[in-house]
mmCIF file of the N, C-alpha and C atoms, coordinates in Angstrom:
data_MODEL
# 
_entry.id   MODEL 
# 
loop_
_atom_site.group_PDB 
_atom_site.id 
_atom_site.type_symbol 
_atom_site.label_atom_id 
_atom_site.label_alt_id 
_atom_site.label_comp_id 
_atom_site.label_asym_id 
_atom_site.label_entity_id 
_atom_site.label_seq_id 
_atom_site.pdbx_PDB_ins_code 
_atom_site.Cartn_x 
_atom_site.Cartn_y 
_atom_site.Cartn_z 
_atom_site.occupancy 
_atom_site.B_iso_or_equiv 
_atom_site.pdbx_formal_charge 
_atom_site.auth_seq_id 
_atom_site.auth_comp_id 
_atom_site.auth_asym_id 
_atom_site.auth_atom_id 
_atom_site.pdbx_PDB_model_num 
ATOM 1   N N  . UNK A 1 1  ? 15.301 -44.001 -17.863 1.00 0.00 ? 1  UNK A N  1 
ATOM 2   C CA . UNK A 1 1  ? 14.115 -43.611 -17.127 1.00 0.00 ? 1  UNK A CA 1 
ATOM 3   C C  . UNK A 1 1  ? 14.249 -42.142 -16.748 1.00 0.00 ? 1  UNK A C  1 
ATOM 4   N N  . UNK A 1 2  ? 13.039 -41.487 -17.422 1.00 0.00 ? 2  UNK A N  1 
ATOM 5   C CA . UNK A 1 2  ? 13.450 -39.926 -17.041 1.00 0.00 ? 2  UNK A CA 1 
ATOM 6   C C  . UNK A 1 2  ? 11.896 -39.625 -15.989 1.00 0.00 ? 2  UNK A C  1 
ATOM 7   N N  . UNK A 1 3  ? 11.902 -38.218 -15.329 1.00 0.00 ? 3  UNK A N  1 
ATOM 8   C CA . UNK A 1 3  ? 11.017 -37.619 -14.764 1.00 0.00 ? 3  UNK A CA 1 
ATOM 9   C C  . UNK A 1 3  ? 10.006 -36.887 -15.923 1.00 0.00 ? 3  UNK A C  1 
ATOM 10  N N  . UNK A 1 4  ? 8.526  -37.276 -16.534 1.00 0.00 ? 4  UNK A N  1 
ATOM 11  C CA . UNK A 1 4  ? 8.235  -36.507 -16.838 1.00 0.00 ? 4  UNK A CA 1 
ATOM 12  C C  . UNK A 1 4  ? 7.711  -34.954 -16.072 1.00 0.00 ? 4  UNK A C  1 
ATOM 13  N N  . UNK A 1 5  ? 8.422  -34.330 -16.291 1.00 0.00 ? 5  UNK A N  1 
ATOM 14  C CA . UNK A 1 5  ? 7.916  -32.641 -15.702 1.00 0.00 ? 5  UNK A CA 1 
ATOM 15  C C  . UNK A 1 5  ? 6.060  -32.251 -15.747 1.00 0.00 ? 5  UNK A C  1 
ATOM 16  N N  . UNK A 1 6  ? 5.861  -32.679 -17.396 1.00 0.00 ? 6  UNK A N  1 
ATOM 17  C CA . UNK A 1 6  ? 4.619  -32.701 -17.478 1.00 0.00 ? 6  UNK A CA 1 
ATOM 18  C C  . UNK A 1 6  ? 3.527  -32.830 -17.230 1.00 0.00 ? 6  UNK A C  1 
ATOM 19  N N  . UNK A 1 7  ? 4.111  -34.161 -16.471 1.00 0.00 ? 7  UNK A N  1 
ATOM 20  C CA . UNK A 1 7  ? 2.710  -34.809 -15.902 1.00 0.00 ? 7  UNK A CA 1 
ATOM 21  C C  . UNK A 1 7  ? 2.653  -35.003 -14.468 1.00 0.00 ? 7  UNK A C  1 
ATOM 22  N N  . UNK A 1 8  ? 3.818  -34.082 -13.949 1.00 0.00 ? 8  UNK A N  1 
ATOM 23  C CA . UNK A 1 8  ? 3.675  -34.342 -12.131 1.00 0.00 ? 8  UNK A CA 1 
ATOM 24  C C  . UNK A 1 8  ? 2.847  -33.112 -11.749 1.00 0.00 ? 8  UNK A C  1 
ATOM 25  N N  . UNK A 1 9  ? 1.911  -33.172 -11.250 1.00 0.00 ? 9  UNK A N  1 
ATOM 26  C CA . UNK A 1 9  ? 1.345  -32.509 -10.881 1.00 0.00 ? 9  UNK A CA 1 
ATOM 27  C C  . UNK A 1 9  ? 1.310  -32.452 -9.019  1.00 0.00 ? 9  UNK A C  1 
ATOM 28  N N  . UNK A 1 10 ? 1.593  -31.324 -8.698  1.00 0.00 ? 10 UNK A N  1 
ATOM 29  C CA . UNK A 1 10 ? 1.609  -31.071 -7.142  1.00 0.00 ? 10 UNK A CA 1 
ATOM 30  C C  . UNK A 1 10 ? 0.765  -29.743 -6.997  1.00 0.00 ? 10 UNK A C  1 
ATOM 31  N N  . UNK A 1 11 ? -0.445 -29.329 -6.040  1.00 0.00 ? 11 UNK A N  1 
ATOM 32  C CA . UNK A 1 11 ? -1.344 -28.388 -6.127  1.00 0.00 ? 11 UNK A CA 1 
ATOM 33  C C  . UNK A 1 11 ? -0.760 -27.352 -4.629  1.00 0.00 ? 11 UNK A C  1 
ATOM 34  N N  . UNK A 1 12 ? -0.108 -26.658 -5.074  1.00 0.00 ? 12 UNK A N  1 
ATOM 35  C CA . UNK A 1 12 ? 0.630  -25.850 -3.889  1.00 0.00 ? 12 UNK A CA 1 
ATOM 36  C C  . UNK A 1 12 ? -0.496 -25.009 -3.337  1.00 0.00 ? 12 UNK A C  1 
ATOM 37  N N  . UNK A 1 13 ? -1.615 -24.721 -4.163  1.00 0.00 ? 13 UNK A N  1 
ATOM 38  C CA . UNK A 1 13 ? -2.373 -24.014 -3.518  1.00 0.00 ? 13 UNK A CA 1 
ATOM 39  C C  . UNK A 1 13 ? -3.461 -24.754 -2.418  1.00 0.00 ? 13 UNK A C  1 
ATOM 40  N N  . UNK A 1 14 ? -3.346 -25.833 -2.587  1.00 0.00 ? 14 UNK A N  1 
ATOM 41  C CA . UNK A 1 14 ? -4.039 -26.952 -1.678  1.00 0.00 ? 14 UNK A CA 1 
ATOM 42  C C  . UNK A 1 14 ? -3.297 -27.357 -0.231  1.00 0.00 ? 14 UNK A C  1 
ATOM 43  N N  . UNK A 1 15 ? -1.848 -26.932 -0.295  1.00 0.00 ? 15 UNK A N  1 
ATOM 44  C CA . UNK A 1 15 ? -0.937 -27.327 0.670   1.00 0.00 ? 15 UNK A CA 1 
ATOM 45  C C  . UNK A 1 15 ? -0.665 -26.181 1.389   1.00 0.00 ? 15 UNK A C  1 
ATOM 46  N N  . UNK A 1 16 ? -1.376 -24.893 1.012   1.00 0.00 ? 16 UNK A N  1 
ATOM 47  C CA . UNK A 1 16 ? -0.731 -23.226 1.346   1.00 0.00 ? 16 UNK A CA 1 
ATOM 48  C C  . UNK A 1 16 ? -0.976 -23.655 3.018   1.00 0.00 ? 16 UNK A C  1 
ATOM 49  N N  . UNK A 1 17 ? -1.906 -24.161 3.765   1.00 0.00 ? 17 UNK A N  1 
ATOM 50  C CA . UNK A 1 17 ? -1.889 -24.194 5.206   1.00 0.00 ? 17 UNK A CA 1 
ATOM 51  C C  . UNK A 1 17 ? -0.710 -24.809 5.417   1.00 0.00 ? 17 UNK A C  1 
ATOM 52  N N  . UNK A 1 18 ? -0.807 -26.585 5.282   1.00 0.00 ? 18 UNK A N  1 
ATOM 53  C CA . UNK A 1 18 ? 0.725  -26.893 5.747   1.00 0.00 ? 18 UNK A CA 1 
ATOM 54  C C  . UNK A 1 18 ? 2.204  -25.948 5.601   1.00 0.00 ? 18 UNK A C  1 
ATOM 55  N N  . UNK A 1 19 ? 2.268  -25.583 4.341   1.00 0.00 ? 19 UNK A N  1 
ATOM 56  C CA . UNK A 1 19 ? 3.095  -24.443 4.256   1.00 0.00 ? 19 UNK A CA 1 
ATOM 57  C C  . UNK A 1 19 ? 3.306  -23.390 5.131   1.00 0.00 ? 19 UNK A C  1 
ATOM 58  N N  . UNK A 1 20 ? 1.846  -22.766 5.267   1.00 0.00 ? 20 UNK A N  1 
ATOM 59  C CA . UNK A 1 20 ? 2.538  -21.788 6.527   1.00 0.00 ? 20 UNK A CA 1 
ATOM 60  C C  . UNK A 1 20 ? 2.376  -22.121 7.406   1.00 0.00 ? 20 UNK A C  1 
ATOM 61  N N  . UNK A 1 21 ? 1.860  -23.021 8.026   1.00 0.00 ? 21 UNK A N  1 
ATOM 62  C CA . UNK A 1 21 ? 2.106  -24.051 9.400   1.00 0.00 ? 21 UNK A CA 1 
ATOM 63  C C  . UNK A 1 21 ? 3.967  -23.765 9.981   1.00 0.00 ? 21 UNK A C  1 
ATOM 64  N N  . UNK A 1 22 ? 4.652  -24.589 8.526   1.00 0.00 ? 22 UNK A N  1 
ATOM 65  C CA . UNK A 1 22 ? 5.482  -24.759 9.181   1.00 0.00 ? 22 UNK A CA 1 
ATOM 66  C C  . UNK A 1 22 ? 6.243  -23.559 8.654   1.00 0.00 ? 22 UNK A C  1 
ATOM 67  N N  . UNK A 1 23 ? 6.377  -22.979 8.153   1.00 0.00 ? 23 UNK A N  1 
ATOM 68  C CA . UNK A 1 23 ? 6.911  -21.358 8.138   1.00 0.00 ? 23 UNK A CA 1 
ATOM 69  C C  . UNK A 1 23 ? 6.768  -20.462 9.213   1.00 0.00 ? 23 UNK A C  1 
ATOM 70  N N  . UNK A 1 24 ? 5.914  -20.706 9.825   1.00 0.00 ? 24 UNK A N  1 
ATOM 71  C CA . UNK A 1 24 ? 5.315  -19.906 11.419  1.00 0.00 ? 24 UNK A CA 1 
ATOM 72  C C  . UNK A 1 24 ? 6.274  -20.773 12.236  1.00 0.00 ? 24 UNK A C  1 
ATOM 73  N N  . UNK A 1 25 ? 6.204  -22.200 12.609  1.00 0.00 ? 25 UNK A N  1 
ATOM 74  C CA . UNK A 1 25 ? 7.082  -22.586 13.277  1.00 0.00 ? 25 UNK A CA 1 
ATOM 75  C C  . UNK A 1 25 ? 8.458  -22.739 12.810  1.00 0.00 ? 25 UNK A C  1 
ATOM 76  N N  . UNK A 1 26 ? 9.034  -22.770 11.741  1.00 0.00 ? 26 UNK A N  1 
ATOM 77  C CA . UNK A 1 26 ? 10.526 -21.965 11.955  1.00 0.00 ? 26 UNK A CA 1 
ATOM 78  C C  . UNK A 1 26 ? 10.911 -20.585 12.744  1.00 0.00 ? 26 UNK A C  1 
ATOM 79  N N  . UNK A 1 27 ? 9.873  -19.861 11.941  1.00 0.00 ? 27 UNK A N  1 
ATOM 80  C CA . UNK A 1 27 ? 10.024 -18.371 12.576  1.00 0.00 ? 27 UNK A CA 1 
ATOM 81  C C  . UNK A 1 27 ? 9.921  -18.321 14.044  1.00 0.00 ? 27 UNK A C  1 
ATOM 82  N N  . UNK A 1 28 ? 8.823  -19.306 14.722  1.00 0.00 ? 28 UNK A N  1 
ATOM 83  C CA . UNK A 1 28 ? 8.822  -19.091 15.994  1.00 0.00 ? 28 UNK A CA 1 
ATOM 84  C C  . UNK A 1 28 ? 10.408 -19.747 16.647  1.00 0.00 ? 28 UNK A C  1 
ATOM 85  N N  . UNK A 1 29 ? 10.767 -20.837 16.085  1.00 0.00 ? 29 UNK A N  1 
ATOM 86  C CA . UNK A 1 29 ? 11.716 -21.290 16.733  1.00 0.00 ? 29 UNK A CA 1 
ATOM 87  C C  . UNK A 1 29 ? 13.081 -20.655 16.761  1.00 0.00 ? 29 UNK A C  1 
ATOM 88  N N  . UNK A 1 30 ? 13.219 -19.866 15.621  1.00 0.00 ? 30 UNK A N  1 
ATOM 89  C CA . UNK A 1 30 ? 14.400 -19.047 15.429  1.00 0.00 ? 30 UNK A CA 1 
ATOM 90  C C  . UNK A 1 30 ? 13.812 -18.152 16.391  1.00 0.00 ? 30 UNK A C  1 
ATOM 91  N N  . UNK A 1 31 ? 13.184 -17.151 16.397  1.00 0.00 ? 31 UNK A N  1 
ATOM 92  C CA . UNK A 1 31 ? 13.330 -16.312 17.681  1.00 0.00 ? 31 UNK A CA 1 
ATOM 93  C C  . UNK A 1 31 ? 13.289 -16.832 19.133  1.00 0.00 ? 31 UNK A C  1 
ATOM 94  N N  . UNK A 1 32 ? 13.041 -17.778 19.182  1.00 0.00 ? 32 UNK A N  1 
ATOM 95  C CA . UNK A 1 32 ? 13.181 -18.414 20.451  1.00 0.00 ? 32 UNK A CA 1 
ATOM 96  C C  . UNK A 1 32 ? 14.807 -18.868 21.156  1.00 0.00 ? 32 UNK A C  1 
ATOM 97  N N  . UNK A 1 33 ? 15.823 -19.272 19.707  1.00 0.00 ? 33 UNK A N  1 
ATOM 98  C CA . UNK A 1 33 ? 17.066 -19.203 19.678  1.00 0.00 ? 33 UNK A CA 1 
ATOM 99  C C  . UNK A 1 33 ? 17.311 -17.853 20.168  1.00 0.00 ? 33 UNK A C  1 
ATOM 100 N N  . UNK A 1 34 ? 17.370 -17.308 18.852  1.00 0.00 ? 34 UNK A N  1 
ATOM 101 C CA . UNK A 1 34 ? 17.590 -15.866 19.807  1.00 0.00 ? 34 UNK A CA 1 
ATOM 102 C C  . UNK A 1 34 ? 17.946 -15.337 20.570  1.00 0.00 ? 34 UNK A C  1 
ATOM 103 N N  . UNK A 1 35 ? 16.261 -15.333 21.168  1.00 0.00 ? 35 UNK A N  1 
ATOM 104 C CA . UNK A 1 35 ? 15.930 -14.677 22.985  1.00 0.00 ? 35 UNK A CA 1 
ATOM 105 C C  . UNK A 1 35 ? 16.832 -15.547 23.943  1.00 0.00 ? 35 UNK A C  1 
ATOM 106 N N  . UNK A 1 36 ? 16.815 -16.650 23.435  1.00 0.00 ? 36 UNK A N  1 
ATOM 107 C CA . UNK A 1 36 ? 17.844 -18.025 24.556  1.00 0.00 ? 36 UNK A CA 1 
ATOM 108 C C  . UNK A 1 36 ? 19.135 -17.453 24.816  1.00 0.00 ? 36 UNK A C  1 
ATOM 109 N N  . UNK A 1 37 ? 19.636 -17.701 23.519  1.00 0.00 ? 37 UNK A N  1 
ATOM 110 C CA . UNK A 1 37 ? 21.310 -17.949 23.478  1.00 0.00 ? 37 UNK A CA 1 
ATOM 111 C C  . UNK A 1 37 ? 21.682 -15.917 23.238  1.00 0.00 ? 37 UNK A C  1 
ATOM 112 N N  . UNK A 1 38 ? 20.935 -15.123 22.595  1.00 0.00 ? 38 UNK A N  1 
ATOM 113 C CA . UNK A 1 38 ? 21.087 -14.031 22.556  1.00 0.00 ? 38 UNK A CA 1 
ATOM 114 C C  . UNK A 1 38 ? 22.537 -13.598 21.584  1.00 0.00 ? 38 UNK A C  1 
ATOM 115 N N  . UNK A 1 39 ? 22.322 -12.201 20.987  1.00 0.00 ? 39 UNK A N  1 
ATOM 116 C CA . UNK A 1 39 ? 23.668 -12.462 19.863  1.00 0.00 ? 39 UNK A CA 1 
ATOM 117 C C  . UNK A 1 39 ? 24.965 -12.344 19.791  1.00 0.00 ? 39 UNK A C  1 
ATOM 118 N N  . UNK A 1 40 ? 25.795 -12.817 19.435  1.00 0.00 ? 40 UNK A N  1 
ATOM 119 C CA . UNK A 1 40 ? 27.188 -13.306 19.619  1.00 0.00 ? 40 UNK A CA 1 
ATOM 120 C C  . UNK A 1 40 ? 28.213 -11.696 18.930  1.00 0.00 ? 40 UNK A C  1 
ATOM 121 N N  . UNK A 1 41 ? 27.741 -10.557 19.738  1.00 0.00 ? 41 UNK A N  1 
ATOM 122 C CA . UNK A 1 41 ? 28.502 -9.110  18.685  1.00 0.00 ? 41 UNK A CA 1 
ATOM 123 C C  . UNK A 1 41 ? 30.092 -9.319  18.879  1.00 0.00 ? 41 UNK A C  1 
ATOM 124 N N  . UNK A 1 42 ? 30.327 -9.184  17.371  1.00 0.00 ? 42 UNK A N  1 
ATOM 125 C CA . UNK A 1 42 ? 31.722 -8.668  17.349  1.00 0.00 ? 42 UNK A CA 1 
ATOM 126 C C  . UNK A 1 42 ? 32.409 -7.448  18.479  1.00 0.00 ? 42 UNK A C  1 
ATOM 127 N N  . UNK A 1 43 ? 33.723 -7.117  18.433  1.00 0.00 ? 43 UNK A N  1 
ATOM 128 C CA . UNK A 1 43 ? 34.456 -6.127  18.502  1.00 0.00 ? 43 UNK A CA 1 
ATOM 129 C C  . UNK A 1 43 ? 33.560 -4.664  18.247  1.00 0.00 ? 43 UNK A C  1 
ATOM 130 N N  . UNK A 1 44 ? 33.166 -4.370  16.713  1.00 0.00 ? 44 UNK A N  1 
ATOM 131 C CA . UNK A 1 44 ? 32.725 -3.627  15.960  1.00 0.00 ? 44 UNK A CA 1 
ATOM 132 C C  . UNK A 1 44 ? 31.397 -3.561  15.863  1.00 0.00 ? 44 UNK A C  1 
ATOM 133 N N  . UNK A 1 45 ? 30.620 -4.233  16.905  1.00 0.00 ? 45 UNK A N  1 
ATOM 134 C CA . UNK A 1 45 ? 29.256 -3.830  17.648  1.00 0.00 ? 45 UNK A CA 1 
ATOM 135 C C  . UNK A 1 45 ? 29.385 -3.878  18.852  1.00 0.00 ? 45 UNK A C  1 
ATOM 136 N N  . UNK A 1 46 ? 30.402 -3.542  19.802  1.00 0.00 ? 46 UNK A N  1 
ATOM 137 C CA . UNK A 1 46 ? 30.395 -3.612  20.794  1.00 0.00 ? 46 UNK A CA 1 
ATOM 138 C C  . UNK A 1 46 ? 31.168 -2.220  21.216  1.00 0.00 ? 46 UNK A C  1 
ATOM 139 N N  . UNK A 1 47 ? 31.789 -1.236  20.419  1.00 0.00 ? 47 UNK A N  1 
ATOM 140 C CA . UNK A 1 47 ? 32.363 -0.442  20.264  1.00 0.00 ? 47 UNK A CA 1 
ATOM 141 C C  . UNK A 1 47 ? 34.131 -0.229  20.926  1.00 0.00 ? 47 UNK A C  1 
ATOM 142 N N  . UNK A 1 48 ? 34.915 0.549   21.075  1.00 0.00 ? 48 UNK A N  1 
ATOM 143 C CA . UNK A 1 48 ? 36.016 0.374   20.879  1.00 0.00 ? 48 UNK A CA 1 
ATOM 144 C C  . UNK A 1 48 ? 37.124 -0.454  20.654  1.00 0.00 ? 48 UNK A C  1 
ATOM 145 N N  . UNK A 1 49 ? 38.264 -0.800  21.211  1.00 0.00 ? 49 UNK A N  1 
ATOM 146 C CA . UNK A 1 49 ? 39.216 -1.301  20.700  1.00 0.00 ? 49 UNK A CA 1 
ATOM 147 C C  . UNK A 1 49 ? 39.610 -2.618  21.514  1.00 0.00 ? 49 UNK A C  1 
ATOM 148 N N  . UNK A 1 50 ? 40.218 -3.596  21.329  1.00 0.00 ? 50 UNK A N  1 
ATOM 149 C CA . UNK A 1 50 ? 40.827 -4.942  21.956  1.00 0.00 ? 50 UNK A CA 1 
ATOM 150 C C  . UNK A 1 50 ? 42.169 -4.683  21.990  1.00 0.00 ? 50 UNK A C  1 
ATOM 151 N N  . UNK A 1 51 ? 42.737 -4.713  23.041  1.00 0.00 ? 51 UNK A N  1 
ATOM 152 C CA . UNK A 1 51 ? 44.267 -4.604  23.152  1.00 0.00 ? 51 UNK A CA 1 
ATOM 153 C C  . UNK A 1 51 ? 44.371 -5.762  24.057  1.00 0.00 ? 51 UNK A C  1 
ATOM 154 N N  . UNK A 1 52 ? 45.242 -6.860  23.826  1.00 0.00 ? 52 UNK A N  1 
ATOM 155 C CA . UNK A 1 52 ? 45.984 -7.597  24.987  1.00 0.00 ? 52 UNK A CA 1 
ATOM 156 C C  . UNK A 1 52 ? 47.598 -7.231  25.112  1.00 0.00 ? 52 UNK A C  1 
ATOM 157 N N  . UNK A 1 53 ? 47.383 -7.547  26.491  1.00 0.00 ? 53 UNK A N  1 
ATOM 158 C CA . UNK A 1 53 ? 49.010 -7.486  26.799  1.00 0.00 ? 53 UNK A CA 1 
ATOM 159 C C  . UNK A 1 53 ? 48.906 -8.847  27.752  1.00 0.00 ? 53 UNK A C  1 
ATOM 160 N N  . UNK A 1 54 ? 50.552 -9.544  27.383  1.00 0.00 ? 54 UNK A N  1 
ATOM 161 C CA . UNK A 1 54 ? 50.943 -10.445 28.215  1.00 0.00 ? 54 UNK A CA 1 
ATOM 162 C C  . UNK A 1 54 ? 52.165 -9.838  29.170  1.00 0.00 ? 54 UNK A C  1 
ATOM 163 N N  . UNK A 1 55 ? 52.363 -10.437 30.502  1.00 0.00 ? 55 UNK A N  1 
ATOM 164 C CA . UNK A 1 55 ? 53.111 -9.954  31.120  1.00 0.00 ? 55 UNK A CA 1 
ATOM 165 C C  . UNK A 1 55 ? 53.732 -10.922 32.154  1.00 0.00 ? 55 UNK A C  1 
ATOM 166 N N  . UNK A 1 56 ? 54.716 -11.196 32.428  1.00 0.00 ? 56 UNK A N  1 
ATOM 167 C CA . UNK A 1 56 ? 55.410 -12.250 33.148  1.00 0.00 ? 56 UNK A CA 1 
ATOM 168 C C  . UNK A 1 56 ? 55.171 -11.778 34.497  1.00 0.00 ? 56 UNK A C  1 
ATOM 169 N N  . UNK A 1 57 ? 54.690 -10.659 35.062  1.00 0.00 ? 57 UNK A N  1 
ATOM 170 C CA . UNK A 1 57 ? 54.454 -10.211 36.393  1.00 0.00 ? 57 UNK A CA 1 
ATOM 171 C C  . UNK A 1 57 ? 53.400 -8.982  36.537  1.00 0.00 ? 57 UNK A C  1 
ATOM 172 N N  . UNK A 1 58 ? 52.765 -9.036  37.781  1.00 0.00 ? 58 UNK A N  1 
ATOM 173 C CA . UNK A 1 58 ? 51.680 -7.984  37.479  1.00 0.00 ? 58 UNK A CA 1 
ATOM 174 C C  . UNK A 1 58 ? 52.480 -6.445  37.089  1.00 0.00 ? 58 UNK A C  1 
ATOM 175 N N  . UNK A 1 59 ? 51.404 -5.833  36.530  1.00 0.00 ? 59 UNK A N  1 
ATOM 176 C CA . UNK A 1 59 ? 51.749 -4.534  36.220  1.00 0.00 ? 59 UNK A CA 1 
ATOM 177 C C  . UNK A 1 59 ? 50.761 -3.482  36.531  1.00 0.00 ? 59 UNK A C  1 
ATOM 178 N N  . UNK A 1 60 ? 51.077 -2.113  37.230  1.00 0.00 ? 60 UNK A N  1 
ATOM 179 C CA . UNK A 1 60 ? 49.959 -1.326  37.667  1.00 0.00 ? 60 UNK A CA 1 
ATOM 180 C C  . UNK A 1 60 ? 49.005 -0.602  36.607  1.00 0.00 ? 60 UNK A C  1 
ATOM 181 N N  . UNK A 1 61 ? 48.036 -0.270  36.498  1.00 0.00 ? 61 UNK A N  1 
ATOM 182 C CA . UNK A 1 61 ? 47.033 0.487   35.377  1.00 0.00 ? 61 UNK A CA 1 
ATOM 183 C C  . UNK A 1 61 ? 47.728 1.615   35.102  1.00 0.00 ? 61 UNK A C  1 
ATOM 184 N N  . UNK A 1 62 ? 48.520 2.351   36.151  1.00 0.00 ? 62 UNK A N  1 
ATOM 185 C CA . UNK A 1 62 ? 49.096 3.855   35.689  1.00 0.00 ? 62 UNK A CA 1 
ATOM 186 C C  . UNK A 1 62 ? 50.294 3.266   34.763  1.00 0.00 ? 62 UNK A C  1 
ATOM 187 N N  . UNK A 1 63 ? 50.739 2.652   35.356  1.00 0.00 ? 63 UNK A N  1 
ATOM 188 C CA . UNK A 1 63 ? 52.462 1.851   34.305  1.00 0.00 ? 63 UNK A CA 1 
ATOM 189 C C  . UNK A 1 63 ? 51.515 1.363   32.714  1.00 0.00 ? 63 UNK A C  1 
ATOM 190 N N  . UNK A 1 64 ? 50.610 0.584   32.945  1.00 0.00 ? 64 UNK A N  1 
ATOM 191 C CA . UNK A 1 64 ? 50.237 0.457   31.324  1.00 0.00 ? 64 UNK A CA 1 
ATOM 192 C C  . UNK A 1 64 ? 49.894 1.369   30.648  1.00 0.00 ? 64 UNK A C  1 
ATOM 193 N N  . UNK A 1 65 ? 49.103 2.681   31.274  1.00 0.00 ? 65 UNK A N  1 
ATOM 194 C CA . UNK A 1 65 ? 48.366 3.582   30.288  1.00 0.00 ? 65 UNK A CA 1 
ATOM 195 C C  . UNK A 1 65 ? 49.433 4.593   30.330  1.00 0.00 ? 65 UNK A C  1 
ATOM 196 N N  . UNK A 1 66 ? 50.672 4.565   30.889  1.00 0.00 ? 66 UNK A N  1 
ATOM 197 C CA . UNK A 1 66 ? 51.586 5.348   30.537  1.00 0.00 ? 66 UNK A CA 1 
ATOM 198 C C  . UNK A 1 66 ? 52.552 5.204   29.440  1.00 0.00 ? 66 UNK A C  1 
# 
């Protein structure tokens, strides 16, 4: 049993509303994500560098950047 290709007929130009119906509401819903949750920037959109240090006891800002 195969699909004839031939003879299925589907009229996309009859469906173009539903189509962009729901093309508008993706689009709306993705920007709505978005604006919500807002975007997750790397390191390298956020500009300079990540350094951690671990330390078994506090340490002063002049002692680290020295």
């Amino acid at each position: 049993m195969s699909f004839d290709y031939k003879k299925a007929k589907f009229n996309f130009v009859e469906q173009r509303n539903k189509f962009f119906i729901f093309s508008l509401v993706l689009i709306v819903v993705g920007f709505g994500v978005l604006f919500a949750k807002g975007l997750n920037l790397g390191i390298d959109f956020t500009h300079g560098t990540k350094v951690r240090i671990h330390a078994d006891h506090s340490i002063s800002v002049d002692k680290l950047q020295s």
